[in-house]
GULUMSE-31185 format. One line per 5 residues: their letters; for each residue x negated, y negated, z negated of C-alpha. Coordinates in Angstrom, 2 decimals, padded with zeros to 5 digits. Layout:
REM residues N
a> X/Y/Z ~ ... $
This chain:
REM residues 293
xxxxx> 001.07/-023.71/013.74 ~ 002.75/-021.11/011.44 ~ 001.93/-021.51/008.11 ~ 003.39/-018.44/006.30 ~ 001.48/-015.32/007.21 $
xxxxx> 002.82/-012.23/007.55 ~ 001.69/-009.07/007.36 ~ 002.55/-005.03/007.65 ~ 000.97/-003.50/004.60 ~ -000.40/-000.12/006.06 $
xxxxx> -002.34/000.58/002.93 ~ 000.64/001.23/000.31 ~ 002.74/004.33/000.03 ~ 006.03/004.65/-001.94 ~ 007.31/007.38/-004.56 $
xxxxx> 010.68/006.84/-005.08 ~ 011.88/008.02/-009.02 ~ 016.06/008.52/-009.64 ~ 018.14/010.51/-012.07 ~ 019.24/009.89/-015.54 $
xxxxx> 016.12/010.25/-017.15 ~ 013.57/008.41/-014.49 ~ 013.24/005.27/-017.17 ~ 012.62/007.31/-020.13 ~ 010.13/009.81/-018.07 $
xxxxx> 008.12/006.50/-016.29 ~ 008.09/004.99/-019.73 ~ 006.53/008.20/-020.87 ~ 004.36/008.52/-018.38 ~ 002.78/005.30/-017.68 $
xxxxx> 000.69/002.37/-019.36 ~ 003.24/-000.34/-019.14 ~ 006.90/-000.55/-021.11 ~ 009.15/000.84/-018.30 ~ 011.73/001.34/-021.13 $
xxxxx> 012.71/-002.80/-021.67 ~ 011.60/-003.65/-017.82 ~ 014.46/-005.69/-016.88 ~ 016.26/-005.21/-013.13 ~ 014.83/-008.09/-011.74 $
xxxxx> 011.49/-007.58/-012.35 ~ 008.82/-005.58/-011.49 ~ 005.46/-004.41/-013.49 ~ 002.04/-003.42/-012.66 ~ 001.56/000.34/-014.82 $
xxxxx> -001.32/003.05/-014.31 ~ -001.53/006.66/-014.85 ~ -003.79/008.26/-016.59 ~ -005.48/011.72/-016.86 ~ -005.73/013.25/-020.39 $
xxxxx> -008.94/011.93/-020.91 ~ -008.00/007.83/-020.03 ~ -008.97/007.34/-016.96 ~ -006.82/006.04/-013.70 ~ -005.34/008.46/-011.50 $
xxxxx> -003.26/005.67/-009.68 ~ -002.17/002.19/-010.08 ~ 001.34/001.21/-009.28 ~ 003.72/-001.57/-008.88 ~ 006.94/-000.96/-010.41 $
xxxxx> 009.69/-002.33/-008.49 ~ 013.33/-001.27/-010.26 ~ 016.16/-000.54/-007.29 ~ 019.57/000.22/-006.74 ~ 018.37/003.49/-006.28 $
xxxxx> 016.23/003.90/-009.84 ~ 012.23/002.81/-009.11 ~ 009.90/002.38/-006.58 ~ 006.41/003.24/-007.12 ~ 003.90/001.68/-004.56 $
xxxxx> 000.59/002.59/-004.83 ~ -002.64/003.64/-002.04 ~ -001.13/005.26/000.66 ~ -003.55/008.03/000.03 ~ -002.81/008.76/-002.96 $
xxxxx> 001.36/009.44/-002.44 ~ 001.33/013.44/-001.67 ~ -001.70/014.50/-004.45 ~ 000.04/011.65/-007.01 ~ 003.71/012.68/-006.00 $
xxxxx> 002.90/016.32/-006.54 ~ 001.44/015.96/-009.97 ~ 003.40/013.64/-011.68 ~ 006.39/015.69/-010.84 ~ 004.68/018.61/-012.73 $
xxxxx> 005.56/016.85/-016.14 ~ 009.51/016.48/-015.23 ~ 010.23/019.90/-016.55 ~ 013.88/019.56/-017.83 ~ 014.25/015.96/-017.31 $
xxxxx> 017.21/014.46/-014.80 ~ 014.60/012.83/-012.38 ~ 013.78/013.71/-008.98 ~ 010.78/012.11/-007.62 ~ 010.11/012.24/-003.45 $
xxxxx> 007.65/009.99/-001.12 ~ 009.67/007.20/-000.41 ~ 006.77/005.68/002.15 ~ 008.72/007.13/005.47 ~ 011.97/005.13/004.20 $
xxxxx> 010.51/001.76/003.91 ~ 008.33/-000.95/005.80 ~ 006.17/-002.94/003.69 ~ 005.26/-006.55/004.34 ~ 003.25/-009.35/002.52 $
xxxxx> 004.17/-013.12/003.39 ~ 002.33/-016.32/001.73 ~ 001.80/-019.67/002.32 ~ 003.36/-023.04/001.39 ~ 006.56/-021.60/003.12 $
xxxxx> 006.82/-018.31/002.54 ~ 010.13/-018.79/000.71 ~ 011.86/-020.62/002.85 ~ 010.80/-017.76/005.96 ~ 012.13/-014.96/003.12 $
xxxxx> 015.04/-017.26/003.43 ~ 015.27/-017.87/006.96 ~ 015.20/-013.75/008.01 ~ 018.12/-013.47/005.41 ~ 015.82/-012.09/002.51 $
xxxxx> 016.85/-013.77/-000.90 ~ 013.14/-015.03/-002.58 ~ 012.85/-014.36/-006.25 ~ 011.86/-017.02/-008.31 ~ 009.15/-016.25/-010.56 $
xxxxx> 006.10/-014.12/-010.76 ~ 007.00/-010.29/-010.28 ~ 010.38/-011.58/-010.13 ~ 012.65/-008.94/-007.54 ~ 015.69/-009.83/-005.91 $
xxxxx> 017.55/-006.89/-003.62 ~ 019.57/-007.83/-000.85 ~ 020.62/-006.91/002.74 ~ 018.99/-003.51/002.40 ~ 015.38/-005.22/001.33 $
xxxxx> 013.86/-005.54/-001.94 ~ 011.79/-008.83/-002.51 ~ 009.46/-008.93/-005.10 ~ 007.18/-012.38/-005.83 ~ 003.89/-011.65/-006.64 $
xxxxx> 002.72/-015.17/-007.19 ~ 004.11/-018.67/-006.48 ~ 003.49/-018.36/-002.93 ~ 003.04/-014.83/-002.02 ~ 005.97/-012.44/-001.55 $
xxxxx> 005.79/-008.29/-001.07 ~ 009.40/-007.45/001.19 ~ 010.15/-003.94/001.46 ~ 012.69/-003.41/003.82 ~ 014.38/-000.45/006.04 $
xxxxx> 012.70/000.26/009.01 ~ 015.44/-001.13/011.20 ~ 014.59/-004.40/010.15 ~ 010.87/-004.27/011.92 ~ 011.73/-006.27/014.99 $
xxxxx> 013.34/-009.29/012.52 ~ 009.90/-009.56/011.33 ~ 006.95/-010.94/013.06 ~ 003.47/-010.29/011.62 ~ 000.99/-012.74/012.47 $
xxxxx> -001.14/-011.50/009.98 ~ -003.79/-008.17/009.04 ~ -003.60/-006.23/006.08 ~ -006.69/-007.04/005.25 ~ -005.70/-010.44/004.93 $
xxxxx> -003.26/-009.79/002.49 ~ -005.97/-006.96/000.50 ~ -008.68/-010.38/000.06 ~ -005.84/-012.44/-001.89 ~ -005.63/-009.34/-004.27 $
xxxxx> -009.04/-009.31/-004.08 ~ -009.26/-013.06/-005.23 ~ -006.62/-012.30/-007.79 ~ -008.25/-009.80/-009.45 ~ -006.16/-006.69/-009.07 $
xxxxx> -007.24/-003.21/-008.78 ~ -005.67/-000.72/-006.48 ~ -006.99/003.00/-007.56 ~ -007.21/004.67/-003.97 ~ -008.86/008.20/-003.27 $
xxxxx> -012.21/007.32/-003.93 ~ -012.18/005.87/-007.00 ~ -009.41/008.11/-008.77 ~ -010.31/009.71/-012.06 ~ -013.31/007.46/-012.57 $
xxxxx> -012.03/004.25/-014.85 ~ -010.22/003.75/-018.36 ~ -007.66/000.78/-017.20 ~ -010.05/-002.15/-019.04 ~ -012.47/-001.08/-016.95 $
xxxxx> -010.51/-002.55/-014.03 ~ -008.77/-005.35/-016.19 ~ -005.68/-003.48/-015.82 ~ -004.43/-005.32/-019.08 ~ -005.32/-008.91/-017.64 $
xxxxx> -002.43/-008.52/-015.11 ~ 000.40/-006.95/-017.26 ~ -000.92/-003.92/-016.53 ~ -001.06/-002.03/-020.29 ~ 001.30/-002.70/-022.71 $
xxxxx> -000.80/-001.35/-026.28 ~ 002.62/-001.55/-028.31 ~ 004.38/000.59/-026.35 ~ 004.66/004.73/-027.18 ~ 002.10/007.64/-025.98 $
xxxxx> 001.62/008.49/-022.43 ~ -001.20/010.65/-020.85 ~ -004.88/009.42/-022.13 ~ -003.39/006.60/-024.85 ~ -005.14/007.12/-027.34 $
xxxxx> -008.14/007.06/-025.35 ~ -007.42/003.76/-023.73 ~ -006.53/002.30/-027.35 ~ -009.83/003.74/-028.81 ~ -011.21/001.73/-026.16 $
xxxxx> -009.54/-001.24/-026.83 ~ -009.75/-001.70/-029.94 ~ -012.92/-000.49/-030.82 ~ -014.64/-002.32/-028.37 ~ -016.26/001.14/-026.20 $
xxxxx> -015.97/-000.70/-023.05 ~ -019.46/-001.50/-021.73 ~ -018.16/-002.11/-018.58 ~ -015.91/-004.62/-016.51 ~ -014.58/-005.29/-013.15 $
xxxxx> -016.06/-008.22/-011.68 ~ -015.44/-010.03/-008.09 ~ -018.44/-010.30/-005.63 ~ -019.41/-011.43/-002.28 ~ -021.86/-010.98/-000.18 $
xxxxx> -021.76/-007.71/001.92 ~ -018.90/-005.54/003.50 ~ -018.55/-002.92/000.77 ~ -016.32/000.07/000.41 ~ -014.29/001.60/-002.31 $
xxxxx> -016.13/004.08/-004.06 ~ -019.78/002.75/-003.12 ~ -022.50/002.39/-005.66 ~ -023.98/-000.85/-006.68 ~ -027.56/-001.48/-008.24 $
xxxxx> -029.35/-003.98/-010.93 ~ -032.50/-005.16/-011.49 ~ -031.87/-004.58/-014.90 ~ -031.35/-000.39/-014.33 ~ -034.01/000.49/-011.13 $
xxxxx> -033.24/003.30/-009.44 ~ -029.66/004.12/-011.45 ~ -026.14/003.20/-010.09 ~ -024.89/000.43/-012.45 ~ -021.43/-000.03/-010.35 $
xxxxx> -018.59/000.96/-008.46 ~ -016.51/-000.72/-006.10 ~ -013.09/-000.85/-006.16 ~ -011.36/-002.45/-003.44 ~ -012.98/-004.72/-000.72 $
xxxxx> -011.98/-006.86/001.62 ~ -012.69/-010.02/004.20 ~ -016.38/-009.43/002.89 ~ -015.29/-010.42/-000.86 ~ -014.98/-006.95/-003.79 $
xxxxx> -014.00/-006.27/-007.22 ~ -016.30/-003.63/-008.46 ~ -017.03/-002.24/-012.24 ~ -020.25/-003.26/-013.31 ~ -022.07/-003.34/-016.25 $
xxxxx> -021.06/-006.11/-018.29 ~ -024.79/-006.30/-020.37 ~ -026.22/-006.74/-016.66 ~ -023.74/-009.22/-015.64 ~ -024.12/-011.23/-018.46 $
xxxxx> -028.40/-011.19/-018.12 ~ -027.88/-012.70/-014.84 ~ -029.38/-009.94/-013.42 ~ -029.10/-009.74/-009.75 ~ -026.52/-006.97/-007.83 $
xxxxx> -027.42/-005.33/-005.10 ~ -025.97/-002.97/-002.54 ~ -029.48/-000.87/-002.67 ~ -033.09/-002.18/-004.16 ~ -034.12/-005.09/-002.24 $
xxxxx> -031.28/-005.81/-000.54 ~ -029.87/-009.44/-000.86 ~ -027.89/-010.17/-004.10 ~ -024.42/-010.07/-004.15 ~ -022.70/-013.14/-005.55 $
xxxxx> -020.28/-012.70/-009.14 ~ -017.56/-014.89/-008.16 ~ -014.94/-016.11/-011.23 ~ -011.28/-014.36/-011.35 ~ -008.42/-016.18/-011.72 $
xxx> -008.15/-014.56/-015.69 ~ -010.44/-014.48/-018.41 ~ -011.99/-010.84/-019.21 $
């Protein structure tokens, strides 16, 4: 019985950011400190409209090559096409990447030692990268690896595994992936973005910061992502309380293997009053995340 899963990750796209100035511009442009991210590790960032709220959520993986972005697979030719507005001058060229490399997620007790076994060094250490053989390896927790390799490599690597599998443990970790639906609607606490490394509120300006600080640090969020179960939900879909009849008092985020992080009202949450997909529906469940919010 195989116990490292593995599967193709359909969902992502890449951008792919090189030149002389592609640190200095991400740095600029996102909410995490591209500037001191080291080459063997990667960093979860957002962008933001002017106004603060998430046009996209990446994963920054550094390459021989200058970054990869990976974000929803939706989002790569309206996301690719705007950031690149704001090069101007700059020495950065910025192109979908998503054709150029196969994504795959592998976890389980020996997920290593299968990285290890196909030839693919494993990182040691959360969002820890290693590059190798024409693959990048990045660990995204203790026993759960993201391999993005060339497309030649497909037939070295089995999948035994869905995509959705690998979208629950996200799910259970508590980490928000802005896709289509959802874009333009949340300031990054909203989504927890700065529970998983996701803000840095040291670092310089980038679109919507001092928005996102205002936020922060004068406590304007009334809302918070939260995990649920209970009901096969989609991104984008409204959720009700008792406490607010007849108003949406949530969004969902990302869903999966019938378990969802979704922004609710935090007053509501903390009431106890009961969720709902639509009035008089059966209550959805508030399930704990792995982080304090």
């Amino acid at each position: 019985m195989a116990t490292t899963s593995i599967a193709k990750l359909d969902q992502y796209g890449l951008l792919h950011a090189a030149g002389g100035d592609a640190r200095a511009f991400l740095h600029a442009q996102l909410t995490s400190d591209v500037e001191h991210l080291g080459p063997g590790e990667a960093r979860y960032a957002g962008w933001c409209s002017a106004k603060g709220r998430l046009l996209a959520t990446f994963l920054v993986v550094p390459c021989s090559g200058g970054f990869l972005l990976q974000l929803s697979g939706d989002l790569v030719p309206a996301v690719g096409k705007r950031l690149s507005m704001f090069i101007l001058r700059s020495k950065v060229k910025l192109v979908d990447a998503s054709a150029a490399w196969l994504q795959f997620g592998l976890w389980g007790a020996d997920a290593a030692s299968r990285l290890d076994a196909l030839g693919f060094k494993p990182p040691a250490g959360k969002l820890a990268v290693a590059e190798s053989q024409g693959a990048i390896v990045v660990g995204i927790e203790h026993d759960r690896f993201l391999l993005v390799a060339s497309p030649q490599m497909q037939d070295r690597i089995k999948v035994n595994a869905t995509a959705d599998d690998w979208a629950l443990a996200e799910v259970r970790a508590g980490r928000p992936l802005i896709v289509q639906s959802t874009q333009d609607q949340f300031v990054p606490q909203m989504v927890n973005l700065e529970h998983t490394g996701g803000v840095d509120f040291k670092k310089g300006c980038y679109p919507g910061q001092e928005i996102v600080a205002r936020a922060q640090y004068r406590g304007a969020v009334k809302r918070r992502m939260y995990r649920l179960r209970g009901a096969a939900l989609r991104p984008g879909q409204e959720l009700y309380s008792d406490a607010a009849p007849g108003q949406a008092s949530g969004t969902v985020v990302n869903a999966a293997g019938g378990e969802s992080l979704a922004v609710l009202q935090i007053s509501a949450v903390e009431a106890g009053s009961p969720i709902r997909v639509q009035a008089q529906a059966a209550a959805l469940e508030v399930l704990p995340l792995p982080y304090a919010t």
